[in-house]
Structures are given as C-alpha cells and as structure tokens.
TIVO-2410 file (N, C-alpha, C; in nm, 3 decimals):
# residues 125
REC num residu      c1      c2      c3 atome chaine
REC   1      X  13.526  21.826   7.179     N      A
REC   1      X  13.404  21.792   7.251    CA      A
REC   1      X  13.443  21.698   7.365     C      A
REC   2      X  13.374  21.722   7.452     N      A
REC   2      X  13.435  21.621   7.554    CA      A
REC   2      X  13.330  21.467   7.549     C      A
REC   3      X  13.402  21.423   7.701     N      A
REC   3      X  13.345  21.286   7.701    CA      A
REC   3      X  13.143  21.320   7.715     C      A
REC   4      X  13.099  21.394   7.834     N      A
REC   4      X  12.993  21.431   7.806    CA      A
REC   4      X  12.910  21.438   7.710     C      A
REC   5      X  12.922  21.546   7.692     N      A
REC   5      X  12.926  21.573   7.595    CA      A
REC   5      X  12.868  21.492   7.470     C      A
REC   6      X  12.966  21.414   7.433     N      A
REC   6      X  12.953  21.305   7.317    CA      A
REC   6      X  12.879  21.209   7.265     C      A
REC   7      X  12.853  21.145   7.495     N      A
REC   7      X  12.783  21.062   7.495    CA      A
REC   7      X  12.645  21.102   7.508     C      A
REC   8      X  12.565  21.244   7.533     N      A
REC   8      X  12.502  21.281   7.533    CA      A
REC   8      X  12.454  21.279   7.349     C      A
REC   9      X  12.535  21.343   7.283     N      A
REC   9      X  12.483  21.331   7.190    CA      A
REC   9      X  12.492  21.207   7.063     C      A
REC  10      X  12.572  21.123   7.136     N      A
REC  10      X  12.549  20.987   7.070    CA      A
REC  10      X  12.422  20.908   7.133     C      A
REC  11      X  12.377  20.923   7.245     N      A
REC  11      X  12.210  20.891   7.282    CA      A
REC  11      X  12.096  20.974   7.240     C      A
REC  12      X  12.167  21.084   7.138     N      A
REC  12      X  12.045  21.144   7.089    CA      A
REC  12      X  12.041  21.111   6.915     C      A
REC  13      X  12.086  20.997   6.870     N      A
REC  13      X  12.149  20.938   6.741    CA      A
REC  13      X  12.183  21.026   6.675     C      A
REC  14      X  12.305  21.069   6.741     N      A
REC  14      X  12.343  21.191   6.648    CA      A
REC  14      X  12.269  21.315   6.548     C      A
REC  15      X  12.193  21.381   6.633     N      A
REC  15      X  12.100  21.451   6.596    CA      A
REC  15      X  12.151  21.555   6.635     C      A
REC  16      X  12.170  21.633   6.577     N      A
REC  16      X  12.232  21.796   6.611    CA      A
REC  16      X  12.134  21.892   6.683     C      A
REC  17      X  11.979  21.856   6.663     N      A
REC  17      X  11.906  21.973   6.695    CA      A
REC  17      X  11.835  21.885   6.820     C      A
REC  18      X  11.869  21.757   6.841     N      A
REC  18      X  11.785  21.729   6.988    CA      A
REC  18      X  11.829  21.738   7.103     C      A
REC  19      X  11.958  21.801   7.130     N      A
REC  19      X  12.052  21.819   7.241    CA      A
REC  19      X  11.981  21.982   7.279     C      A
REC  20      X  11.971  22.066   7.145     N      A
REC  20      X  11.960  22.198   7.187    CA      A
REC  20      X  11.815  22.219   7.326     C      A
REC  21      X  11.742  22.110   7.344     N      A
REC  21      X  11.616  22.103   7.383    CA      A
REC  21      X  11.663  22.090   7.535     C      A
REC  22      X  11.600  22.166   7.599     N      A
REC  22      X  11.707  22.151   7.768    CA      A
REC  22      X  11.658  22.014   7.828     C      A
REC  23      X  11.529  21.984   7.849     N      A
REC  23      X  11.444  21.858   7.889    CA      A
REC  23      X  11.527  21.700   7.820     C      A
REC  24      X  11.507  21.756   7.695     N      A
REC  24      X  11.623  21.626   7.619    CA      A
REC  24      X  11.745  21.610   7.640     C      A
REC  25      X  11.806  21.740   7.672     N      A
REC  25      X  12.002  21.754   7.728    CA      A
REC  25      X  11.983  21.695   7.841     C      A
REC  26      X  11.868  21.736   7.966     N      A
REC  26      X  11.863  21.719   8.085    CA      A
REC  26      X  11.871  21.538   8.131     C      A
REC  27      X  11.779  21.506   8.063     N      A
REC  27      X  11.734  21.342   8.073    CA      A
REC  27      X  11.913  21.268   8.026     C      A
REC  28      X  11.946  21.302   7.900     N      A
REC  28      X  12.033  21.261   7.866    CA      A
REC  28      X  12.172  21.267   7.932     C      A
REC  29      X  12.170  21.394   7.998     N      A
REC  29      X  12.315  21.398   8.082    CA      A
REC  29      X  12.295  21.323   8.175     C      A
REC  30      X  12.158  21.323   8.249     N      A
REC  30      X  12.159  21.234   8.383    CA      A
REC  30      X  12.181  21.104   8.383     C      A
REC  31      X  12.124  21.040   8.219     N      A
REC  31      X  12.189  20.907   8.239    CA      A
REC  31      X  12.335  20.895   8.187     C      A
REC  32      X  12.369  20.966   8.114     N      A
REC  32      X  12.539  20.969   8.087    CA      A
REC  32      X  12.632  20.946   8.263     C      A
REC  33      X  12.567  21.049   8.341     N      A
REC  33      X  12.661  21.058   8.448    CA      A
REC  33      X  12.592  20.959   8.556     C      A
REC  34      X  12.497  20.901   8.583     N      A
REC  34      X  12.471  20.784   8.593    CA      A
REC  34      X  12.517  20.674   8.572     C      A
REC  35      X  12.548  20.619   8.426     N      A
REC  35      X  12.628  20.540   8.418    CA      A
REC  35      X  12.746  20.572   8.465     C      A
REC  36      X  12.789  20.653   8.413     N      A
REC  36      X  12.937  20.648   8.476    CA      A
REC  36      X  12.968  20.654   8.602     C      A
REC  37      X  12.908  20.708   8.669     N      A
REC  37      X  12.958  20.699   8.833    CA      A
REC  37      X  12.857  20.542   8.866     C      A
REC  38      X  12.789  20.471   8.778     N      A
REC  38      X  12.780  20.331   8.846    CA      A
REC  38      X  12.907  20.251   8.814     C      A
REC  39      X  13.014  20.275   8.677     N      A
REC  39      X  13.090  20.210   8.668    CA      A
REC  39      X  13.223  20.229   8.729     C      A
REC  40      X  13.258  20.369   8.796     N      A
REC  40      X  13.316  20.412   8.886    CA      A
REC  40      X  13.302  20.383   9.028     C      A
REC  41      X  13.189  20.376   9.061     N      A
REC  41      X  13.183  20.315   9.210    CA      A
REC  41      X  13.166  20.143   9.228     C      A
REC  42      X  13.189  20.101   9.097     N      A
REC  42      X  13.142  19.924   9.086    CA      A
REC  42      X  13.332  19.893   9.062     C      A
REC  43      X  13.421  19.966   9.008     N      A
REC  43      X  13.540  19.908   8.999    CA      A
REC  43      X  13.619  19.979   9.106     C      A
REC  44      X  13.609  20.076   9.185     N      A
REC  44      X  13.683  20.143   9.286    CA      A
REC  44      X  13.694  20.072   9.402     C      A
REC  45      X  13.821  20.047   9.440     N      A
REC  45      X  13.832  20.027   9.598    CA      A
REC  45      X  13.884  20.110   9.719     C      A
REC  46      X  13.850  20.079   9.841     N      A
REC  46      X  13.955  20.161   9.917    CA      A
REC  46      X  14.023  20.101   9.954     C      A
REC  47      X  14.125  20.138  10.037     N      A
REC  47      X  14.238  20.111  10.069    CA      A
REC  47      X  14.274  19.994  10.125     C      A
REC  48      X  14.170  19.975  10.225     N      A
REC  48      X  14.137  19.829  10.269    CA      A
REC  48      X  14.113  19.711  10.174     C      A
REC  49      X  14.066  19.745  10.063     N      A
REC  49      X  14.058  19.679   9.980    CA      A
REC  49      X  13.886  19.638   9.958     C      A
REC  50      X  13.828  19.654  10.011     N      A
REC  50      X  13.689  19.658   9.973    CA      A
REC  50      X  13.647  19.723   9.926     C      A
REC  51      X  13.517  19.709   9.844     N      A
REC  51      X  13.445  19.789   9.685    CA      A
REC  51      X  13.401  19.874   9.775     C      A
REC  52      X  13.382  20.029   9.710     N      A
REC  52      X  13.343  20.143   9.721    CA      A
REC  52      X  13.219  20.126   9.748     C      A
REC  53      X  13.117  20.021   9.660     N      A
REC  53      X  12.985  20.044   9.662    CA      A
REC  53      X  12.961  19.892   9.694     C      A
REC  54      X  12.862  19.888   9.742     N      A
REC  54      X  12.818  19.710   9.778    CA      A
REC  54      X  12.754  19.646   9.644     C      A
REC  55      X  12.777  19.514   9.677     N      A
REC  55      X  12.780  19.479   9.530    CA      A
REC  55      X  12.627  19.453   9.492     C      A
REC  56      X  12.511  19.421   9.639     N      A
REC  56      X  12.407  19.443   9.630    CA      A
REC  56      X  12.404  19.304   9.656     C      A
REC  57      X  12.251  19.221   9.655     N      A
REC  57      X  12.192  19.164   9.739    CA      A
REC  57      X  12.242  19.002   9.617     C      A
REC  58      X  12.258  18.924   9.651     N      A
REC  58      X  12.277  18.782   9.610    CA      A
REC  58      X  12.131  18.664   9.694     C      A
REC  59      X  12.055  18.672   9.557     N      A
REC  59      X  11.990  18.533   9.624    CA      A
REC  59      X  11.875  18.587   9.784     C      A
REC  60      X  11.877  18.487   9.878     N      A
REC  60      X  11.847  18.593   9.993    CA      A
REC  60      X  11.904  18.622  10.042     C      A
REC  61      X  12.061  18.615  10.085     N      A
REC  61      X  12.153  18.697  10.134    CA      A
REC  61      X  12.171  18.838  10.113     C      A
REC  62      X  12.130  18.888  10.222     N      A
REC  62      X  12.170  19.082  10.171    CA      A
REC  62      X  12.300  19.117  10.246     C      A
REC  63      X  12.339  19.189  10.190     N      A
REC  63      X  12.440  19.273  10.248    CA      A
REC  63      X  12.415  19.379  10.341     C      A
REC  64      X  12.453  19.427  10.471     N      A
REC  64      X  12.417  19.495  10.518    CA      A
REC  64      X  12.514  19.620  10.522     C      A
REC  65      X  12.523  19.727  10.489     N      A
REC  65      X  12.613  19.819  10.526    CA      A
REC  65      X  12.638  19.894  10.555     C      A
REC  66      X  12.792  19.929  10.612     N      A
REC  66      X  12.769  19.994  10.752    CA      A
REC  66      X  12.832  20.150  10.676     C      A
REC  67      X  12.738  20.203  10.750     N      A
REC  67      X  12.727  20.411  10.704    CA      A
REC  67      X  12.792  20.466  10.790     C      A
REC  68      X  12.919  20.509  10.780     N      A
REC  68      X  12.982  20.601  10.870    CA      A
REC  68      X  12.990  20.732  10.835     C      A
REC  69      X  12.933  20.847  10.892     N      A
REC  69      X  12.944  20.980  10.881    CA      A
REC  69      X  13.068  21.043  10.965     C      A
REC  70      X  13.121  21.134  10.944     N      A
REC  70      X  13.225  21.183  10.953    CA      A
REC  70      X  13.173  21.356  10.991     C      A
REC  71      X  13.270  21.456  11.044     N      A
REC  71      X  13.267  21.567  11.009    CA      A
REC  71      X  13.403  21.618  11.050     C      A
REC  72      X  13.497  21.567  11.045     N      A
REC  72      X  13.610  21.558  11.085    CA      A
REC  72      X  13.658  21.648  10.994     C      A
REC  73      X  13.641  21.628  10.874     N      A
REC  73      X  13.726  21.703  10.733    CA      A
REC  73      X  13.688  21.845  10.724     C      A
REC  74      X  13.508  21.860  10.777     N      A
REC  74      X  13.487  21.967  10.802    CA      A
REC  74      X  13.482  22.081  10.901     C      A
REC  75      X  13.552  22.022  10.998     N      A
REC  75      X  13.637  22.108  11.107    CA      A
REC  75      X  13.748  22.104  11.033     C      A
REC  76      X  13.815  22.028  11.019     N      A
REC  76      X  13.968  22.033  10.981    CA      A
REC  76      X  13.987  22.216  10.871     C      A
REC  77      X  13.936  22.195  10.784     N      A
REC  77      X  13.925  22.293  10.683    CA      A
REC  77      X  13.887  22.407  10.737     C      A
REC  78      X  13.759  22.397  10.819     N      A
REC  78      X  13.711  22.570  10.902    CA      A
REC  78      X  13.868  22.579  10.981     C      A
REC  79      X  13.914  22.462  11.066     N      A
REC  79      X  14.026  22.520  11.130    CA      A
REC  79      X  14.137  22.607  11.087     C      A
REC  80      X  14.166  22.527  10.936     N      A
REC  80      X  14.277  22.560  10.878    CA      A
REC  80      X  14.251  22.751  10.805     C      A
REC  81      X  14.120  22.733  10.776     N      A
REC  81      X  14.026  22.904  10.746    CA      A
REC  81      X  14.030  22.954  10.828     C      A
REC  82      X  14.047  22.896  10.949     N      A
REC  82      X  14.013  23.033  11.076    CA      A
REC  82      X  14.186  23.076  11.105     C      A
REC  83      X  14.284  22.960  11.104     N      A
REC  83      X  14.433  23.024  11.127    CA      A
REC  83      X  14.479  23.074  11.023     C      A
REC  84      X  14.440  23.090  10.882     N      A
REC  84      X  14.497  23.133  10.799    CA      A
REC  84      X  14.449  23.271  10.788     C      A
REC  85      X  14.316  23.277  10.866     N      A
REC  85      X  14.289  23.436  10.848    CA      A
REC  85      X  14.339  23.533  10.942     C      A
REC  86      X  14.339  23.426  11.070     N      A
REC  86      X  14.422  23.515  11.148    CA      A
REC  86      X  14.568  23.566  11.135     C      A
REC  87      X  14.624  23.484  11.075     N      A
REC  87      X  14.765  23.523  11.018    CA      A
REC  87      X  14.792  23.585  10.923     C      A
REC  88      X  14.694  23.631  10.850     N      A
REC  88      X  14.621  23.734  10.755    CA      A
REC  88      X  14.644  23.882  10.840     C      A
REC  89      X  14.548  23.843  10.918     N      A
REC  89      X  14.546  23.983  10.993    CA      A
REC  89      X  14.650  24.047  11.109     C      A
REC  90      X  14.768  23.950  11.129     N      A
REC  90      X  14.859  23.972  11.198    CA      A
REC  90      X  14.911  24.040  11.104     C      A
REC  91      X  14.982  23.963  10.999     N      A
REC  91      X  15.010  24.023  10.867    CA      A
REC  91      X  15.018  24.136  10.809     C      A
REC  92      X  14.906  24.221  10.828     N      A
REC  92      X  14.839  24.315  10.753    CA      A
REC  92      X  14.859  24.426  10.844     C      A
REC  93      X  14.816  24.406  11.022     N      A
REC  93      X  14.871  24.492  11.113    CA      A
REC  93      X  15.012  24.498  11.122     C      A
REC  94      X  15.100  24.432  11.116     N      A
REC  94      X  15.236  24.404  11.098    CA      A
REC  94      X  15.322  24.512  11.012     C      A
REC  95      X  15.276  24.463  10.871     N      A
REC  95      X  15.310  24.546  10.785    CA      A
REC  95      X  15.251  24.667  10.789     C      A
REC  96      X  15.168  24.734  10.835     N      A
REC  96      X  15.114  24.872  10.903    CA      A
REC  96      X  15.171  24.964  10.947     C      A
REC  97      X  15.232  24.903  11.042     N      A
REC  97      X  15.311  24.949  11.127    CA      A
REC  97      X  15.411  24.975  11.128     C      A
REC  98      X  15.508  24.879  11.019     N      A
REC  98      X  15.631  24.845  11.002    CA      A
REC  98      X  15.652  24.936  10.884     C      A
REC  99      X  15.574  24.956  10.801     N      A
REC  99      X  15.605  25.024  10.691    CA      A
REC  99      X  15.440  25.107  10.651     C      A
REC 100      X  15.452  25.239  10.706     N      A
REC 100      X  15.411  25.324  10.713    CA      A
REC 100      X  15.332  25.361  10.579     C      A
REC 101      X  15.224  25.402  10.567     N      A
REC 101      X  15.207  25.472  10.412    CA      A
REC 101      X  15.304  25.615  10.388     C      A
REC 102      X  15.333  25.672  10.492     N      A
REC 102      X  15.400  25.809  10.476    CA      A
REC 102      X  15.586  25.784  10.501     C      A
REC 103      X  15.618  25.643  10.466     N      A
REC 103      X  15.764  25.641  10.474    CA      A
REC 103      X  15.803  25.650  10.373     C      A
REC 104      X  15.778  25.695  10.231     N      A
REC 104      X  15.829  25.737  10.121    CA      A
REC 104      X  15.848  25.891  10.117     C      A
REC 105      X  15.939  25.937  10.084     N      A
REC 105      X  15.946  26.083  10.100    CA      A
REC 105      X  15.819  26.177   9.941     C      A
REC 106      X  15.830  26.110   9.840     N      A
REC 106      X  15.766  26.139   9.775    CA      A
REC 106      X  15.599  26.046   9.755     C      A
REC 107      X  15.447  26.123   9.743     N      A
REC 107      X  15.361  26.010   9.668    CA      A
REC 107      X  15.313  25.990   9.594     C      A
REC 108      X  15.392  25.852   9.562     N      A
REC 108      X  15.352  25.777   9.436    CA      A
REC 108      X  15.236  25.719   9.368     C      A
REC 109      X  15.211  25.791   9.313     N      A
REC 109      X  15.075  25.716   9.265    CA      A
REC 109      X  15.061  25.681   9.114     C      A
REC 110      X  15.147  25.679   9.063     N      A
REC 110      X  15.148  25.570   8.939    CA      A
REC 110      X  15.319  25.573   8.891     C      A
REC 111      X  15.307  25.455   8.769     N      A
REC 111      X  15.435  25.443   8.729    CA      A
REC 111      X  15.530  25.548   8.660     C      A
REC 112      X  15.467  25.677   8.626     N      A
REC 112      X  15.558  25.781   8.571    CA      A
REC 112      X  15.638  25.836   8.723     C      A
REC 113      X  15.563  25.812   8.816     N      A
REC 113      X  15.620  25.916   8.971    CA      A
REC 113      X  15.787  25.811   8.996     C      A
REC 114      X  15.676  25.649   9.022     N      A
REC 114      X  15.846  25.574   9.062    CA      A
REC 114      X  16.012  25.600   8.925     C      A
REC 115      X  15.914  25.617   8.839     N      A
REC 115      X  15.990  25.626   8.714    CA      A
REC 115      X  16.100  25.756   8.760     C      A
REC 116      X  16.033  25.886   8.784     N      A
REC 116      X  16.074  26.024   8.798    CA      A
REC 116      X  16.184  25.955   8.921     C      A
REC 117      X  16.159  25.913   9.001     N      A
REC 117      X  16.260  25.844   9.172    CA      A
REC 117      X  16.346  25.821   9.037     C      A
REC 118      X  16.329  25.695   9.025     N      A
REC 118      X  16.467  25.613   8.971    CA      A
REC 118      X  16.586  25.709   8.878     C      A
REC 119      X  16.503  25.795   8.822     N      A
REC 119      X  16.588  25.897   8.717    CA      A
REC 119      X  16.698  26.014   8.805     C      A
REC 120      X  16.619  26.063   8.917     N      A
REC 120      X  16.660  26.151   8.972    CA      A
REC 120      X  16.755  26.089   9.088     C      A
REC 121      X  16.767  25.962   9.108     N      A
REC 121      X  16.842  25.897   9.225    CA      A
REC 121      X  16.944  25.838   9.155     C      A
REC 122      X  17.109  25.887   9.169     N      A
REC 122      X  17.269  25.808   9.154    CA      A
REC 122      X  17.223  25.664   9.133     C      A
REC 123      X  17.234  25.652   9.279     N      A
REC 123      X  17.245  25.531   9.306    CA      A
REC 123      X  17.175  25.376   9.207     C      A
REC 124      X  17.010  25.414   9.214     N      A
REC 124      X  16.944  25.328   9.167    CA      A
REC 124      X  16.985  25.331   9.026     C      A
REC 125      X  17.040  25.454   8.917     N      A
REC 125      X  17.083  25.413   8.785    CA      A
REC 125      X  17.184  25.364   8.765     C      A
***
C-alpha cells in the first residue's frame, strides 16, 4: 500500500468500507496531499537559498511576493519537438532512398522467408 494511500485510510479510522465511498476517498485524499505539499513547500529551498513558499504574514508586517512567470521552458521543449521531428523526417526520407523496399532480391514477409535466405546462402551458414 502506498504512502497515500495509508494515510487516506488511517483518516478514515481504519475502516475498510469508508474509503470505498468516492466523496469520502475524495475529501480524504485532498487533505492527505494538502498536507503534504504544505510540508514540502514549508521545508524546500531554492538555490538561492530562500523558502519555496513565504512563510506568511508576522504581526503587521506582510510579506510581499514577487511572482515571476516564465515561458521560457515552454518554448525550449516545443523547440526541442519541432527539431527532433524534423530529423525524424530527414531520417525516414534518407533511409527511403538509401535503401529501397525492392533492394532485397527476394520478399520477405515473415520469419520462415529470412529463415529459407539464411539456409540457402554459403556464406551466412
């Protein structure tokens, strides 16, 4: 059983038949993974060394913080999808060309035919 799982059904006091209830699984997973990603984003830092998540407001001092959006990662990735397909399709014309469907003298179409080649050819036995 996993961690989920567990804790799901240790908030249902170990009751075997109140998990099966989707409304009761539902409520219960959300606070399982709730907590945990509050205690995940409350001990994580980045690199800089500041907390992942703000630690929230002290007294009347608030914290203000600053939201940077990005889409950088998501060009990066379409980029890397768009050259990998094209080199796909160089690829594919490449080998086309280079190796013919009709450059086998015999066609093969399953493993008894290559089988029959190998038997009847010196060399390859």
């Amino acid at each position: 059983m996993d961690f989920t799982s567990y804790s799901s059904l240790y908030q249902a006091k170990m009751g075997l038949l109140v998990p099966l209830d989707t409304g009761v699984l539902l409520t219960y997973s959300q606070c399982t993974f709730h907590t945990s990603f509050q205690h995940f984003a409350s001990q994580t830092k980045w690199v800089d060394g500041h907390m992942l998540a703000y630690s929230g407001t002290t007294g009347d001092d608030s914290e203000k913080v600053k939201i940077m959006t990005t889409t950088s990662a998501t060009w990066l990735s379409l980029a890397i999808t768009f050259v990998l397909v094209i080199v796909l399709i160089i690829l594919t014309v490449t080998l086309k060309t280079l190796y013919p469907r009709d450059l086998l003298r015999n066609n093969n179409k399953c493993v008894a035919d290559v089988l029959a080649l190998i038997k009847g050819n010196e060399e390859l036995l």
